[in-house]
Structure formats: C-alpha cells, structure tokens
C-alpha positions, 0 to 999 in steps of 0.5 A: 482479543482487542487490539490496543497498542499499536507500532509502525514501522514506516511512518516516515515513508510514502504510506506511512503518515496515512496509516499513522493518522488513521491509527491515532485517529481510531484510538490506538497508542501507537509507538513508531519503531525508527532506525537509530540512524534516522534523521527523520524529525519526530513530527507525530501526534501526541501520544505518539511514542518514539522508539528507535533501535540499532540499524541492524535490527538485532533480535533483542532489540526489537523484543524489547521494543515488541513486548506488550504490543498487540500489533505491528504494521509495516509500511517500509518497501516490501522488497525488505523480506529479510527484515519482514522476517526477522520482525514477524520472528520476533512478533512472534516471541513477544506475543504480538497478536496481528502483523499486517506486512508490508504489501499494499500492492497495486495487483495482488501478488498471488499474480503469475504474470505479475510475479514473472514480471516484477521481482518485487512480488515475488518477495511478497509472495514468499512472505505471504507464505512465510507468514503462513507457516508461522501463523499456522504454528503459532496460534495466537499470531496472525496477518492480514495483507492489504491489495489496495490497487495504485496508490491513486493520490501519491503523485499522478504521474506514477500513473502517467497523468501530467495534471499541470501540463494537461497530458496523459498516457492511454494504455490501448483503449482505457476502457478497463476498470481498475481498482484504486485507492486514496493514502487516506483509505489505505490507513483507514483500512489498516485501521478498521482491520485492527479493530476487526481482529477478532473477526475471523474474516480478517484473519491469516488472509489478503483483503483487497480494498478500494476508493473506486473501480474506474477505467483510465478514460473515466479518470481523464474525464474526471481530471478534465472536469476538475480543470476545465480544459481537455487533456492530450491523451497519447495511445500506448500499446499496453502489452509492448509497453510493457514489454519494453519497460521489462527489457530496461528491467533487466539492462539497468534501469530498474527503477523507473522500468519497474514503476512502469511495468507496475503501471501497466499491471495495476491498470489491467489485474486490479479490479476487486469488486469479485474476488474473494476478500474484496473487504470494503463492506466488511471494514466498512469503507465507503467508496469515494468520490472521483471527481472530488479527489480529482478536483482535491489534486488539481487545487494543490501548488503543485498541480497548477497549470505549467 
C-alpha cells in the first residue's frame, strides 16, 4: 500500500523535529501524537495536526487517534518498551500498515556485547522480536527499525570531542571506521523507507544507515580542517574505558556511564558498509560530506572558541 498519513510520537525530543521535517518535507500529513500533559509549544509546519491524549496511554485513546493511519514512528527513548507495546497493539487494531520503533541505535542491538553491557539494548531486542511475533500474526502490519550509527551532529561531546575548547578523547588508535549519521539523514531515512513500504526490502527487518564510515582520527583531522588549529587528543584505553564506565553502571551513575559505554560501542560495532541491510543505496541516500558537516558545527554560537 501507499503510506499517506503519518504520526509521531517524539517530535518534540532529540530526533524528533528531524524526522518531522523530512516527513512534511516528502508530502506526508503528518499528525503528532503528545502527552495531555505536555507543555511543549506546538511549533510545527502547517498542516501538522496535533493530537494529544491522557498521559497513561489508554488503549481507546490511541485507537481513536491511530484510526486511518497508515504509519506510526517513534521517536521517544527506547527504554519506554511497555508503551512500545501498547502502541504496536493498538497499531495493530486500527489497521496501521508500518511501525517504525524507537531504535535508531548507535550499534545494532542484535549485539551480544552490547546487549551484555547496555540494558538499553536489550529492551530493544526484546521488542524487535515483539514486534515480530505481531507482524507474523498480522499480516497487513509490519516494522522497520533504523541502526544509524551515534547521532554525529546532536552534541559532540557525547563523542568526547570538545570543538570550542580544541580537545578530544582518542579510543586506543582511533583507527577504526565507524558508521554515523546526521539528524537530517536520520529523518530523510524514515522518510524514504515510508515511501518504500510496499518494497519487500524494507519490510519486518533493521536497515542500517549512514552519512559516512570514518575512523575518529578521520573526524579529528576534519574538525581541525574546519577550525584551523590542531586539537589535543588524549588517549583512552578503549577496552578499560569501558570497563569502568560499566562498574559506575551498576554503582549509581547511570546516565552518564551509560552514554559512555554507548561511546565506546559505537566507535567499535558500527561499521554498516557489509552487513546485511546496510540500506543507503536502497533508500537512496547519498553519503555526505565530513569535512562540510564539520565546518557547519564549528560555524554555530555555541561552538566558538572557549
């Protein structure tokens, strides 16, 4: 079938405004679906309808706000399985054709070590194969999940890369190529996998995406190119690193340990280019530039010198 209507759940959030452009961008009519007690200002593009609903999520609720949708997207934190749950359920019932999850990992969750290290993958596993079960008992349903590598232009210092004070941290060599992705690239994905919905390739399966495959010394060069001065690169032990960062995991820092070990993962498990579902000549995405995103992130407020 042709996807037409559209709803987000997230598009207030970290990904969400990206993956809300690009819909609106290809043509969809897009509802986003909020929380009653959301204080979020409904700044969206016209045409954008907003809906909101009891906090709970009740079950009538959200088939009330599901029926005549062709898809739904989430873009909350994919911690949130039990309301995952309840909104494949109701997907399900009101006839919603693709449900594209709350994934979008920086490693694929299909990872042993990373499921052993992050609790956070395993709840994306699980769903995964929750999502399965349903597709293979409900044969007008189906799901995509998007691995897209670390989220490269959300904040670089949730890849240890300090652009306003010139510093960065170097996992071991920083010689391995790792899969990334733009905000923009990421939504553009969603939005060319919808429009692919009736290509059996995109169906009941992860695809992995990707604005480039570079090691983190190919990503220091670049930011050096972009501001013209050389950075201070401190060596980091990437295995005892992490190693660490599991043990604050477990004693109370969890956040910021976690985001860590996140880290590490996604600069040693992400490299797309040979696995199976690696999907940007299938969606038709165009690897961008390094050293142009690069010089886009250095030119922002935020990231002038210190």
């Amino acid at each position: 079938m042709t996807i037409k209507t559209v709803t987000l759940l997230g598009a207030d959030g970290r990904l969400g405004p990206a993956v809300l452009k690009a819909l609106v961008d290809s043509n969809f009519k897009v509802q986003v679906l909020k929380r009653a007690s959301s204080t979020s200002p409904p700044n969206y593009p016209p045409g954008v309808t907003e809906t909101k609903i009891p906090d709970d999520f009740p079950a009538p609720s959200l088939e009330s706000a599901l029926k005549n949708q062709d898809a739904l997207i989430v873009t909350i934190p994919g911690t949130n399985t039990a309301l995952q749950k309840k909104l494949a359920d109701a997907a399900v019932k009101t006839g919603v054709a693709r449900f594209i999850p709350a994934d979008f990992g920086s490693v694929d969750s299909d990872s042993e070590r990373a499921r052993e290290w992050v609790p956070l993958y395993v709840d994306k596993y699980e769903f995964r194969g929750y999502l399965s079960a349903l597709s293979e008992g409900n044969p007008g349903f189906s799901w995509t999940a998007v691995v897209c590598g670390h989220f490269f232009d959300y904040d670089p210092l949730w890849l240890h890369i300090d652009v306003g004070n010139r510093r960065a941290d170097i996992l071991d060599e920083g010689d391995v190529p790792a899969s990334a992705s733009t905000m923009a690239m990421i939504g553009l994905a969603v939005a060319r996998i919808l429009g692919k919905a009736d290509d059996a390739r995109t169906r009941n399966r992860t695809l992995f995406i990707q604005s480039f495959c570079k090691t983190q010394m190919d990503v220091i060069r670049a930011f050096e190119r972009a501001t013209g001065e050389r950075f201070e690169l401190k060596r980091i032990d990437g295995m005892e690193f992490a190693r660490e960062r599991r043990e604050e995991m477990r004693t109370g820092v969890v956040k910021a340990a976690t985001e860590d070990v996140v880290w590490v993962l996604g600069a040693y498990e992400a490299d797309w280019r040979q696995r199976e579902g690696f999907a940007n000549e299938l969606l038709g995405l165009e690897e961008e530039s390094l050293d142009e995103i690069c010089k886009r992130i250095v030119e922002e407020p935020s990231m002038k010198r210190m």
